[in-house]
C-alpha positions in Angstrom: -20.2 79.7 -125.5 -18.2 77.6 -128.4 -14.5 77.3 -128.5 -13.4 79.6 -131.3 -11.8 77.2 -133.7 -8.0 76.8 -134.1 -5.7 76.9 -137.3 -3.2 74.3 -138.3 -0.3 74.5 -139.7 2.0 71.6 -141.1 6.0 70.4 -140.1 7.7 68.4 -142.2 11.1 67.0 -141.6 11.4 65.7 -144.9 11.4 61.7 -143.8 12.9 59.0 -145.3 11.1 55.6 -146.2 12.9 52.4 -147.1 12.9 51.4 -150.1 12.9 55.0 -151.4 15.8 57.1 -152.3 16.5 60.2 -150.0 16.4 62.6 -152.4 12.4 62.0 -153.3 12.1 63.1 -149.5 13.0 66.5 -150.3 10.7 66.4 -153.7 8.2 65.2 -151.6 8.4 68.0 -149.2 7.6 70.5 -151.7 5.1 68.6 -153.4 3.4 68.3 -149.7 4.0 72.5 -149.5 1.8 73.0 -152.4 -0.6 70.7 -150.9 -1.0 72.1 -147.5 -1.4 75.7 -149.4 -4.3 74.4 -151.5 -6.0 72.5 -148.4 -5.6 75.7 -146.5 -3.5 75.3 -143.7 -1.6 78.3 -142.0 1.7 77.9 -142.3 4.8 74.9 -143.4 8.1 74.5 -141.5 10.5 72.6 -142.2 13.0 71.4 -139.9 17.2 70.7 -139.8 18.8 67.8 -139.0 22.4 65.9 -139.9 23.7 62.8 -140.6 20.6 61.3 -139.3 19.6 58.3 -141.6 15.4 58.5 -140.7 15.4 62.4 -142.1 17.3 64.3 -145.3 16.0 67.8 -144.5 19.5 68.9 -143.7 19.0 72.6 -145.3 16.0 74.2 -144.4 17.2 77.7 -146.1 17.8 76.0 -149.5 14.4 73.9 -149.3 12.3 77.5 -148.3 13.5 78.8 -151.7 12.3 76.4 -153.2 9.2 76.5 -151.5 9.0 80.2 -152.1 8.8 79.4 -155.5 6.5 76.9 -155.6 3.3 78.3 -153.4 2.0 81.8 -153.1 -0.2 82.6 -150.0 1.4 79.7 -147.2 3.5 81.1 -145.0 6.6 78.9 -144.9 9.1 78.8 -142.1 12.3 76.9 -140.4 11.3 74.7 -137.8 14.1 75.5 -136.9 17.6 76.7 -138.0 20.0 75.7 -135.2 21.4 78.8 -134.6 24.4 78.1 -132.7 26.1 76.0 -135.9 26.5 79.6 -137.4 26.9 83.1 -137.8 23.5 85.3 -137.0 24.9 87.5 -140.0 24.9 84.7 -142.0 21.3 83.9 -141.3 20.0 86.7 -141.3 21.0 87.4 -145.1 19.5 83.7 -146.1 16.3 85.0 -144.6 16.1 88.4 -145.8 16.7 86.2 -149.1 13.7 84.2 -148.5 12.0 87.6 -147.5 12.3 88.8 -150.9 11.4 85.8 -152.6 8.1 85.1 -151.1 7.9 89.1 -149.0 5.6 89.1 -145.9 5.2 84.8 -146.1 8.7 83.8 -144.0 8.9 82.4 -140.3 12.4 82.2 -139.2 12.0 79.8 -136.2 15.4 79.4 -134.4 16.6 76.4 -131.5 19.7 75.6 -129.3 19.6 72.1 -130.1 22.4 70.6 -132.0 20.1 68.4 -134.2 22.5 65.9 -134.7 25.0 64.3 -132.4 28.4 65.8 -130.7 30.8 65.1 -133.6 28.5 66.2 -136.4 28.1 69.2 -134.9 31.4 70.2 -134.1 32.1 69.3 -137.8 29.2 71.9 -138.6 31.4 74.4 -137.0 34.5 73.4 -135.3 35.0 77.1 -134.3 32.6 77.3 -132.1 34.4 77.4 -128.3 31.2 75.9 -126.7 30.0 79.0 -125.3 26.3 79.8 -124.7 25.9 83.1 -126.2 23.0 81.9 -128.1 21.0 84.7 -126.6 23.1 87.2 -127.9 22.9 85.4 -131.2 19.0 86.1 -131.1 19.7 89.4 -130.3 21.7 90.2 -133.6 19.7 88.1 -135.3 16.1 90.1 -134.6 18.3 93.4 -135.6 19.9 92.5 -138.6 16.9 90.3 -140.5 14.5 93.9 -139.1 17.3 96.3 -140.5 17.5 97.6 -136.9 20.8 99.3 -135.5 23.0 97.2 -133.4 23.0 98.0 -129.4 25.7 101.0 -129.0 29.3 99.8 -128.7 28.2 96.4 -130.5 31.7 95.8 -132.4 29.9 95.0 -135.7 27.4 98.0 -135.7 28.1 99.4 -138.6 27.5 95.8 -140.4 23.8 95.4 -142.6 22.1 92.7 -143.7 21.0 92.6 -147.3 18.2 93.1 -149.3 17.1 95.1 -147.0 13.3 95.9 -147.4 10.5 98.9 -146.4 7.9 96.0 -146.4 8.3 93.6 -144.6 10.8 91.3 -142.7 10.7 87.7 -141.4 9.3 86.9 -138.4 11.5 85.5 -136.1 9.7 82.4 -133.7 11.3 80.7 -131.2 11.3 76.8 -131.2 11.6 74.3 -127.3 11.1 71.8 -126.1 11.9 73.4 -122.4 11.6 76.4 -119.9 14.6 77.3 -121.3 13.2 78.7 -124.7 9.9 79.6 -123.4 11.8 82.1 -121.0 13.8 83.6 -124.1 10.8 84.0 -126.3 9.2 86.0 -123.1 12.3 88.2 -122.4 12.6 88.9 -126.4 8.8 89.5 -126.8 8.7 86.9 -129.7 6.4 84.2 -131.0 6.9 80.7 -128.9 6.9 77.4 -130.6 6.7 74.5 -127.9 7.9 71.2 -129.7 5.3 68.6 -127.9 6.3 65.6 -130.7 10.0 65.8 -129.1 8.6 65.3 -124.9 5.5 63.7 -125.8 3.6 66.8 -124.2 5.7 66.9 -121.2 6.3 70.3 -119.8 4.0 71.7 -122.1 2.0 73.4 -119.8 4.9 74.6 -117.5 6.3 76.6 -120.6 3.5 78.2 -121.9 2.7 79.5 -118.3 6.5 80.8 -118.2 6.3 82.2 -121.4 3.2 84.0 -121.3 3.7 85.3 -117.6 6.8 86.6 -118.6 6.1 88.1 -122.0 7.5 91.6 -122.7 5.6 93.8 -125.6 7.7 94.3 -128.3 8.4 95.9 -131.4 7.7 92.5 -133.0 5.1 91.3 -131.0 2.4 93.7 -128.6 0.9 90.2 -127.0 2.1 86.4 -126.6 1.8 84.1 -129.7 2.4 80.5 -128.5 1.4 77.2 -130.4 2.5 73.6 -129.9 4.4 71.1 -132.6 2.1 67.4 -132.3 2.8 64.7 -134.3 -0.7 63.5 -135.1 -2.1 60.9 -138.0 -5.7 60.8 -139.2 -6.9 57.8 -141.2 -10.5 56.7 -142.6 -10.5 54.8 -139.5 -9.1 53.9 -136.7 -8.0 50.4 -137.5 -6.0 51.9 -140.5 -4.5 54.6 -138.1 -3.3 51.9 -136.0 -1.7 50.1 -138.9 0.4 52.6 -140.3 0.9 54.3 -136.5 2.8 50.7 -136.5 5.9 52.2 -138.5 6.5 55.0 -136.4 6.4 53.1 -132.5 9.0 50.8 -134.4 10.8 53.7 -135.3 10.7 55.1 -131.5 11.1 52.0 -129.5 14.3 51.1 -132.1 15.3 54.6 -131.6 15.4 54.7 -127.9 17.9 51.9 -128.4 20.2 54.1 -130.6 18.8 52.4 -134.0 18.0 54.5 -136.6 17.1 54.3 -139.9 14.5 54.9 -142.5 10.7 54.8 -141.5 9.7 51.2 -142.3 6.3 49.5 -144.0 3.8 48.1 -141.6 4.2 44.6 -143.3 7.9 45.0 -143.2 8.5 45.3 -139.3 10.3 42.9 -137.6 8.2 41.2 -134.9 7.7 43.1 -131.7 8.5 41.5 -128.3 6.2 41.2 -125.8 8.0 44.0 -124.1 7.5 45.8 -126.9 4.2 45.3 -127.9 3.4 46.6 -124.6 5.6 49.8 -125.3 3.6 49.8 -128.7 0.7 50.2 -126.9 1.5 52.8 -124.6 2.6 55.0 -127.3 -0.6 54.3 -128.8 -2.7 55.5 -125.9 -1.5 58.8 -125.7 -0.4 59.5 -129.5 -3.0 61.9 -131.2 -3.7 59.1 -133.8 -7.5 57.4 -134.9 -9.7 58.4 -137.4 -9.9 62.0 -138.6 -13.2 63.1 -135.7 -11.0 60.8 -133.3 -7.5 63.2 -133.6 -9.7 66.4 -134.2 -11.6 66.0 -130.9 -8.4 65.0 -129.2 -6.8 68.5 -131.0 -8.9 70.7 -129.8 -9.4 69.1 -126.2 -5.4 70.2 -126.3 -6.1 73.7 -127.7 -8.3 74.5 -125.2 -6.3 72.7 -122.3 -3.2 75.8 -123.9 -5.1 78.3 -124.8 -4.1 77.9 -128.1 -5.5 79.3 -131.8 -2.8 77.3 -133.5 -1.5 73.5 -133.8 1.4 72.6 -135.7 0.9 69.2 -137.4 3.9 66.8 -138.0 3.0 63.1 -139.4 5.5 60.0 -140.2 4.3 57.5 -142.6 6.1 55.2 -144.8 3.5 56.1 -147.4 3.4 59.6 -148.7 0.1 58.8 -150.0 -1.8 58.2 -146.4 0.3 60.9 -145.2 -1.4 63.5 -147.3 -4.2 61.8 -147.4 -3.7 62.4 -143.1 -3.7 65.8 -143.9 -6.5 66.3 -146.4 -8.8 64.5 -143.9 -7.7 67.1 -140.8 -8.2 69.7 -143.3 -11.9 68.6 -143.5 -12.3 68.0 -140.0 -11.3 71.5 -139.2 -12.5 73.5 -142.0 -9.4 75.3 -143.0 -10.8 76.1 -146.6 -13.1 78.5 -144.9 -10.7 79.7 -141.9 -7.9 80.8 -144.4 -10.7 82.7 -146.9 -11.2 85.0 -143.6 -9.1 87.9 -142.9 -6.5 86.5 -139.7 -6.3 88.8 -136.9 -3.1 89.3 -135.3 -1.1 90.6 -132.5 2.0 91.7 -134.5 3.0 95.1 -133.6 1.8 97.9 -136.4 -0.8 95.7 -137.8 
């Protein structure tokens, strides 16, 4: 028997190059919505971070309008909104927003994370007591953006969150990069998004199993829906792979030293140590990077290590030109022109 084939789908944080201005990050991101539409892929996310010099996607609510009007079959999600920065209500009215701008097309993936440092997020929200009630944040969240009643005795019960639609609703995913989330998604019975870019692939499996062993049916979900978040770049070959895979190990190794900064060009690096070279290297080995048959092969070796039907792309260049062009050749490798002219089974409750 053949391995059923897998969809991809496309993050993008919405990177910043030297040399170019922020802002054209954020053009760029749409531009690469439309593209990832028209080459087929499942689904786009786009991702929240703050005052972090290396990415301007510091809105993902703001950028999904746009991206609602600028595609029409993607589905197009946040990868994720860090829920604890603010009010579920709040949220969940930007989403059923989005929901009505693009209805039956929005992922609203959710995280604990911070996505910045201490200070930046306590000037986020410098209410918020430190308290973990994130759970119960995901709990008002998945009733207000479904229109469902609060639990009885829930102080704002009598609260909506508008539009308010027959239709449809988003769907709400939950983003890790630990057991942690994997255990919520389970107890929730909601899609799980395992971020393998942030740990390298570390504790991958470990989650999955939790989240899957522990999965409750739902009235959002009747079976587990799991895929994994890899950063991955495809070239023509593998020796142009390796030169622009050069950027981004700068960017890590200089990032593990608490250096950050814009993503810069291969020919502008500053030399590498030996030490470094080394660390280069290592990153290199076990990066999903090569030619386009070299990441495809090692993309569906993962799939079928995770039972998964789904990988979530997410690729740093300095150029945005060999980053689509990363894309266009994956695209190719995996046939998603075909996959996304079939009808998509799924698992969602009602359907």
């Amino acid at each position: 028997m053949t391995q059923p084939e897998i969809s991809l789908s496309v993050l993008d944080q919405s990177t910043v190059s030297a040399g170019t201005p922020e802002d054209q990050a954020i053009r760029d991101t749409v531009s690469l919505a439309q593209h990832a539409e028209a080459l087929g892929y499942r689904r786009f996310w786009i991702a929240e971070h703050h005052n972090h010099a290396s990415i301007a996607g510091s809105s993902p609510e703001v950028l999904l309008a746009a991206l609602a009007m600028k595609t029409e079959r993607i589905r197009l999600g946040s990868a994720g909104v860090m829920l604890p920065h603010y009010s579920a209500l709040h949220v969940a009215e930007q989403f059923r927003v989005l929901d009505a701008l693009a209805p039956g097309r929005i992922d609203l993936g959710v995280g604990r994370a911070p996505g910045s440092d201490g200070r930046t997020a306590y000037a986020l929200n410098p209410h918020n007591d430190g308290a973990d009630d994130f759970p119960a944040q995901v709990r008002d969240l998945l009733h207000w953006s479904h229109g469902l009643e609060l639990p009885e005795g829930h102080r704002f019960r009598s609260v909506t969150a508008h539009p308010m639609s027959d239709a449809t609703a988003p769907d709400l995913w939950m983003l890790g990069s630990s057991d942690y989330g994997a255990q919520l998604a389970a107890h929730f019975g909601l899609p799980y998004s395992f971020a393998h870019f942030i740990t390298d692939g570390r504790g991958a499996g470990q989650a999955l199993e939790l989240y899957r062993r522990g999965f409750k049916p739902s009235p959002f979900l009747q079976a587990p829906q799991a895929n994994l978040c890899v950063w991955a770049l495809a070239a023509e070959t593998e020796d142009e792979a390796r030169h622009w895979f050069r950027s981004r190990a700068r960017w890590r190794i200089d990032r593990n030293r608490g250096r950050l900064g814009p993503l810069l060009a291969p020919d502008d690096l500053p030399p590498f140590s030996p030490e470094e070279e080394i660390e280069m290297e290592n990153l290199w080995v076990s990066s999903y990077a090569g030619s386009a048959k070299q990441v495809a092969d090692k993309l569906r070796r993962l799939a079928q290590e995770q039972q998964l039907d789904e990988i979530v792309i997410l690729t740093w260049t300095h150029s945005r030109d060999v980053k689509r062009r990363s894309y266009e050749l994956l695209a190719r490798e995996f046939d998603l022109a075909t996959m996304a002219a079939e009808p998509r089974r799924t698992a969602r409750a009602g359907t």
